[in-house]
C-alpha positions, 0 to 999 in steps of 0.5 A: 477839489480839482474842479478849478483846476479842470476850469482853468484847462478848459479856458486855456483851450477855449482861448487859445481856440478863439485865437486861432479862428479869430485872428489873421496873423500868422504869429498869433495863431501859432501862439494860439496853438502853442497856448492849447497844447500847453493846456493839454500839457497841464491836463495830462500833469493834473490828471495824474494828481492822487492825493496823499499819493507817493512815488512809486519807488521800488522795495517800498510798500505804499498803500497810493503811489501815483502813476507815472504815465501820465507825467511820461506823457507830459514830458513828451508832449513838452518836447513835442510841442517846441518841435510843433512851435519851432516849425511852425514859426519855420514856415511863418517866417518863409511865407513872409519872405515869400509874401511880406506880409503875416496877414493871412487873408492878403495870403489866400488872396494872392494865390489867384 
């Protein structure tokens, strides 16, 4: 029932890993980083999945609650994340003021 689910995080994994290794453009790599850790994101949101599960709520007797780690989790790495892209973008637009250039092979080049 989840297979697809898990199908579609391990393809936003692979992509955003492709994007990472093939292209030579700062920005598209940081977007290939951010497009990873939001699968990570819908990993930690899916495997909190139980179904015909409710919130565990105090002073109420559920046979299946959900446990609520994993979505703690999902709200940190969130905030994890935009703090990860913010700097990052940070440094992309540093180095390009530095070199005027986005290119990373021109980068490495000039370091002589």
């Amino acid at each position: 029932m989840l297979l697809p689910v898990y199908f579609v995080v391990t393809l936003l994994i692979c992509m955003g890993l492709y994007t990472v290794l093939t292209r030579s453009n700062m920005i598209k790599i940081v977007v290939g980083i951010s497009i990873i850790e939001s699968s990570i994101i819908l990993l930690l949101g899916v495997m909190a999945y139980v179904p015909e599960g409710t919130a565990p709520v105090l002073d109420q007797s559920y046979e299946v609650v959900v446990d609520p780690l994993p979505h703690a989790l999902a709200l940190t790495a969130i905030v994890i994340n935009a703090s990860t892209t913010a700097i990052m973008l940070a440094l992309v637009i540093k180095l390009y003021e530095h070199y005027q250039t986005l290119n990373i092979h021109e980068i490495t080049e000039l370091r002589g």
